[in-house]
LOTITOR-441623 format. One record per residue (C-alpha): x, y, z; residue in one letter. Coordinates in pm, whole numbers. Example, Ala and Ser with C-alpha at 12.3 -4.5 7.8 and 13.67 -1.06 7.14 Angstrom:
<recs>
@east: 1230; north: -450; up: 780; rest: A
@east: 1367; north: -106; up: 714; rest: S
</recs>
This chain:
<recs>
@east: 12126; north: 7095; up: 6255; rest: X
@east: 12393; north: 7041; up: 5945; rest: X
@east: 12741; north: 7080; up: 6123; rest: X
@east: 12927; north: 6985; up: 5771; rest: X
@east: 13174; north: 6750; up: 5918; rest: X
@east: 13101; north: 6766; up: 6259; rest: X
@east: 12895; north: 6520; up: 6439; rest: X
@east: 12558; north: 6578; up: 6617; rest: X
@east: 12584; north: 6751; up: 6923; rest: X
@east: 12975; north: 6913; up: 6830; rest: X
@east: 12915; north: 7269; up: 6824; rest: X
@east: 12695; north: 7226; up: 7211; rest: X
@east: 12975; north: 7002; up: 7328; rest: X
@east: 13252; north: 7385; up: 7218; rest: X
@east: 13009; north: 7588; up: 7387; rest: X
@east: 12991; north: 7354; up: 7692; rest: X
@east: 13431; north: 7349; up: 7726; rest: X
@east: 13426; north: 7656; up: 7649; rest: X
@east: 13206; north: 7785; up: 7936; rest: X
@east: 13385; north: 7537; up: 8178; rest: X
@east: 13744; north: 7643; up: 8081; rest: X
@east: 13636; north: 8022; up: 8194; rest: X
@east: 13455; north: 7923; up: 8457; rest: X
@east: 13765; north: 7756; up: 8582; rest: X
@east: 13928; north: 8061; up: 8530; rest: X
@east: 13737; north: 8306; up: 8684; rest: X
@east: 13735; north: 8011; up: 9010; rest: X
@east: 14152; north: 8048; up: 8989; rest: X
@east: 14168; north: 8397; up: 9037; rest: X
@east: 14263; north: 8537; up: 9390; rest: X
@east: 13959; north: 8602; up: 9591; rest: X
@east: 13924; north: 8886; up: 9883; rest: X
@east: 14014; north: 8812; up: 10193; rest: X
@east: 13976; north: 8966; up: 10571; rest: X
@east: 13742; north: 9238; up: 10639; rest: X
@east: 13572; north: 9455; up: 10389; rest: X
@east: 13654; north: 9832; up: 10336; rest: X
@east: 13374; north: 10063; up: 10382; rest: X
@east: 13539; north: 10304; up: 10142; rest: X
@east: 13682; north: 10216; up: 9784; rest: X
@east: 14048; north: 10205; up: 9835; rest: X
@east: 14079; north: 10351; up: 9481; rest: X
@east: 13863; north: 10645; up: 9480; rest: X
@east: 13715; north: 10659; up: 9812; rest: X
@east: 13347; north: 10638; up: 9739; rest: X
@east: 13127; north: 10441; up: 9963; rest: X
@east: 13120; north: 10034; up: 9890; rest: X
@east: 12752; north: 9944; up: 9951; rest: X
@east: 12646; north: 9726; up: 10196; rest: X
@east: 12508; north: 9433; up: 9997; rest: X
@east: 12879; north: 9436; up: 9817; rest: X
@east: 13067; north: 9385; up: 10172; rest: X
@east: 12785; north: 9168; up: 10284; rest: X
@east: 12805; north: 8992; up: 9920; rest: X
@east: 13207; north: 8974; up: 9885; rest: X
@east: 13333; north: 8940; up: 10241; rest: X
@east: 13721; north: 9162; up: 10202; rest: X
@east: 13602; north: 9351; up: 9892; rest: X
@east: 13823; north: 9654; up: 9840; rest: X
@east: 13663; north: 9818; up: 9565; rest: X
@east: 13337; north: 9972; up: 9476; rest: X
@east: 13160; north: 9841; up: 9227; rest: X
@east: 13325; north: 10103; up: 8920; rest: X
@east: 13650; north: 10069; up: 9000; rest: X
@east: 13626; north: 9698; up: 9031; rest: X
@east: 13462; north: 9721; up: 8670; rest: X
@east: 13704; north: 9920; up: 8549; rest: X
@east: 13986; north: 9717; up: 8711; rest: X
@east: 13829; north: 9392; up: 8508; rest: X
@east: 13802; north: 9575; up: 8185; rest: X
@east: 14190; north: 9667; up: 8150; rest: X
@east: 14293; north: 9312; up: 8246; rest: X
@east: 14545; north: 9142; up: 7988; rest: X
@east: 14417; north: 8983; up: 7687; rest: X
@east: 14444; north: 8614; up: 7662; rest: X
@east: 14466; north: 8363; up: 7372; rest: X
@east: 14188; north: 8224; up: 7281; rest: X
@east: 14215; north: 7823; up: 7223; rest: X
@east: 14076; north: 7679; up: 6878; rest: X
@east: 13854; north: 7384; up: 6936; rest: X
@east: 13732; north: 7412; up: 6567; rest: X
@east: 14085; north: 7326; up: 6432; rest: X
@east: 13975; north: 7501; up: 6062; rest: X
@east: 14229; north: 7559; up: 5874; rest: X
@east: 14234; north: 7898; up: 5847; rest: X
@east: 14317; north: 7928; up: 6216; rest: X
@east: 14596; north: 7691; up: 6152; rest: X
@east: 14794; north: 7923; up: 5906; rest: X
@east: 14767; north: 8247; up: 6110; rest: X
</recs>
């Protein structure tokens, strides 16, 4: 595959970081502890029993959870192309 000035393998090699740096991430984050609720502390509805089983001290069900994720705060992406278009903004 032409990669202009890029050498073979480049673009795989961003994907691969890329995919490790969020995975890292997602690892960092505070997991649940101690038992698990059988009620959504949020809106009350019923946590399943494959989620408690599946996420020992899970707190929420499985749409507030979702809807918890979706609201969190944006981040900064990092440039790994360096183009310089990225550079001036």
């Amino acid at each position: 595959m032409a990669g202009g000035w890029s050498r073979d393998g480049a673009v795989s090699e961003q994907i691969e970081a890329s995919i490790e740096d969020e995975l890292k991430r997602m690892k960092a984050r505070p997991q649940p502890v101690g038992d698990s609720l059988t009620e959504c502390a949020e809106c009350g509805e019923e946590i399943a029993q494959a989620r408690r089983e599946a996420l020992p001290g899970v707190k929420l069900c499985v749409d507030c959870a979702a809807e918890r994720d979706g609201r969190s705060a944006a981040r900064g992406g990092i440039n790994r192309r360096g183009s310089k278009d990225s550079q001036l903004k």
